[in-house]
C-alpha positions in Angstrom: -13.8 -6.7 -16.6 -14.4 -3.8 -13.9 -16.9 -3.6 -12.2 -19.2 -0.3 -12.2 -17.8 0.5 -8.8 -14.8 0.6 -10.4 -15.8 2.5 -13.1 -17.2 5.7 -10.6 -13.9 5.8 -9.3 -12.2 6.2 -13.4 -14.4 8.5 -13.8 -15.6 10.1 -10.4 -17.4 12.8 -12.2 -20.0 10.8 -14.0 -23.0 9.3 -13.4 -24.5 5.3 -13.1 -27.0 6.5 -16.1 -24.6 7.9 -18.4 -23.3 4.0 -18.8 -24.6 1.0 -20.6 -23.3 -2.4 -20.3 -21.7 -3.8 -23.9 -24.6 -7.0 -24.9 -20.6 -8.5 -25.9 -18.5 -9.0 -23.2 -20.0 -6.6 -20.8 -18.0 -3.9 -21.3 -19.1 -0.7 -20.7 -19.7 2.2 -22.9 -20.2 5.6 -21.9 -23.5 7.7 -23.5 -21.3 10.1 -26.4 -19.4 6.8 -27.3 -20.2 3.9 -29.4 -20.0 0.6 -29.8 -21.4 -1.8 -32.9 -23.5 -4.6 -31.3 -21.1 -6.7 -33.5 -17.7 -5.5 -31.9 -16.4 -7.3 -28.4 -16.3 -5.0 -25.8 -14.9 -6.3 -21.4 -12.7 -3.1 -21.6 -14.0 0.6 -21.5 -15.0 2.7 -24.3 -15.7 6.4 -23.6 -15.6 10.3 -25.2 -16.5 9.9 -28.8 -14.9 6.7 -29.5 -16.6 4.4 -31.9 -15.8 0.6 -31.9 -16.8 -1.4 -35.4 -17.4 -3.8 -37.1 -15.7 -7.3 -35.5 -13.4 -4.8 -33.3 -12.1 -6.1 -30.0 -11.5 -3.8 -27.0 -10.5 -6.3 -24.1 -9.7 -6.6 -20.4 -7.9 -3.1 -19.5 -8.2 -1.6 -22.8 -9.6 1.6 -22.7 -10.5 3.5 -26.5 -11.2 7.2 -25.8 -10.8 10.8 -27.1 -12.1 10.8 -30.9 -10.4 7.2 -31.4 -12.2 5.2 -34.4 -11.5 1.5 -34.2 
């Protein structure tokens, strides 16, 4: 799992307050993307990706762009 330093310098032109920690795995989720409470998120979910259901997005896995998983 990165940590948020690591996730400024992914994505240098965003901001500490436009991300929220995943309550699974503590991935992390930027604010237009989302991820179901139920789904397993230590990777990085950003744009207007949506993760359902029992999804899993793990370790380096990053879902972006209008990806629906």
């Amino acid at each position: 799992m990165k940590t948020f330093q690591e996730i400024l310098q992914l994505f240098s032109n965003t901001k500490e307050s436009q991300w929220k920690q995943h309550d699974h795995c503590k991935g992390w989720v930027f604010e237009t993307a989302h991820a179901d409470v139920t789904a397993f998120v230590s990777g990085i979910v950003f744009g207007d990706a949506q993760v359902y259901g029992d999804a899993q997005v793990f370790g380096n896995a990053q879902v972006y762009g209008n990806a629906r998983v």
